[in-house]
Phi, psi and omega in degrees: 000139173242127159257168185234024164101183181232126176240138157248131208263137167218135219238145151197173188222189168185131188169202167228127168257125177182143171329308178256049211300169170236011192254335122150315164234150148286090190286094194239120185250165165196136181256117160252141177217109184355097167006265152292029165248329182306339176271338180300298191295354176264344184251321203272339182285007170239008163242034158214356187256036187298353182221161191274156187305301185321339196265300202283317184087205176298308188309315147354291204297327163313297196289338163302295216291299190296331188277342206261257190103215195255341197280293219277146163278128173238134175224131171237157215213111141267138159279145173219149163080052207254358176239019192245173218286337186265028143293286181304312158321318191276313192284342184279321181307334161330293209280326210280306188302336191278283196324319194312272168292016096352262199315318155298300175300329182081356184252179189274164212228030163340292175324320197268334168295184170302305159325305172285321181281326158287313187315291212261352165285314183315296187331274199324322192299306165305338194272346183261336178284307182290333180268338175299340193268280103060269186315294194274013157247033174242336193098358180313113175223329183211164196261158197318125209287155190287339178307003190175136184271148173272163152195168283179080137292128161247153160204108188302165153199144208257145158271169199278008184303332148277120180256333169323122167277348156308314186311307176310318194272325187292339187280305184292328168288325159309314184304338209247336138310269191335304177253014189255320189253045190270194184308303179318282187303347175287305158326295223249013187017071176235183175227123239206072179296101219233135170206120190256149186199143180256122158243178155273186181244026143280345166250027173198077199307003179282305172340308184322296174318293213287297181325297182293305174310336201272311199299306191285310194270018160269325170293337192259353175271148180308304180311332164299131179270111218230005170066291178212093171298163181277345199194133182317126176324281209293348188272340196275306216262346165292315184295312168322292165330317190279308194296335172296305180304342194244331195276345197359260190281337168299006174241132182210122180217129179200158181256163194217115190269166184270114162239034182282130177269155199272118194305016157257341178320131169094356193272154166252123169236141205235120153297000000 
């Protein structure tokens, strides 16, 4: 049996989700970072990260940059295509399944709009871009003899951009079904011990690390439409650029255009 360690994942984003978005990309980071390593890297980020990528800025973004090193793992996730029709198709199918199961229940079905529902598919999308980078820097090549399973600890952690508390719970049981007795793992005979949490980042000083990665490579893509930067575009995109060229396979960054369908589609509801 091989293990491939205990990581703890910390996910944020940055763009605007909304029906008509205008912001051109969408960003979803997720950082790892070693198990026995996290209280170190949680106490130097609340004494040098005190303030969020809106605030802090490039200088933020340097001091990130130092703390992250040579150790820690990053996957960054561009959404593409967050103003074209199967964006707006997905938040209306969205709107339509949420009234639905209202009307049956009588309560309201947040989790099932658009908003929420685009919000924890990006999530997911990111928490699998991050255990895959996590795996093929560990060595992870082939899947496991059928006689004995490889394994995994992960333990996510979410910023509160979901706050709905059905949600959160309905997001983590799917997320902790899905990949621990999903395809992959069925494949790769691995065991794929997954535990989740949504915080904020005064209860979760990592998040901070995730917040600057999500902020800085959203600002440095061509395609974001950004209104009032936090810091002149071109000086946000050298410093990205330097930090990708320094980070080198501890980085995976790629765009993904959006073609998702909303995990309700086709279900019908009747009082």
């Amino acid at each position: 049996m091989t293990f491939f360690g205990s990581w703890v994942l910390a996910f944020d984003t940055s763009g605007h989700v909304r029906r008509d978005s205008d912001s051109g990309v969408f960003t979803l980071a997720g950082v790892a970072v070693p198990e026995e390593n996290a209280r170190t890297v949680r106490r130097l980020t609340q004494k040098r990260l005190p303030e969020k990528w809106g605030d802090g800025g490039l200088a933020g973004f340097k001091a990130a940059e130092r703390i992250i090193g040579q150790t820690l793992g990053v996957s960054v996730t561009h959404i593409t295509g967050t103003s074209a029709a199967g964006w707006q198709a997905f938040w209306d199918e969205g709107q339509r399944q949420a009234e639905g199961l209202k009307r049956v229940t009588g309560q309201p079905a947040h989790f099932a709009g658009g908003n929420l529902a685009i919000r924890a598919t990006l999530f997911a999308v990111s928490f699998a871009r991050a255990v895959s980078l996590v795996l093929s820097r560990r060595g992870w090549k082939a899947p496991a003899p059928p006689n004995r399973k490889d394994t995994v600890t992960f333990s996510a952690i979410f910023d509160t951009d979901i706050s709905d508390p059905l949600t959160q719970a309905l997001f983590i049981e799917t997320l902790q079904h899905s990949l621990s007795a999903g395809k992959f793992a069925t494949f790769a005979n691995l065991e794929l011990n997954i535990s989740a949490c949504f915080k904020t980042e005064q209860e979760e000083p990592l998040l901070m690390l995730a917040d600057y990665m999500a902020g800085a490579f959203n600002h440095a893509h061509p395609a974001a439409m950004l209104g009032l930067p936090v810091a002149p575009v071109e000086e946000v995109r050298k410093a990205v650029q330097a930090f990708t060229e320094a980070r080198g396979a501890n980085l995976r960054v790629v765009d993904r255009p959006f073609n998702d369908i909303h995990p309700l589609t086709g279900m019908t509801w009747e009082s």
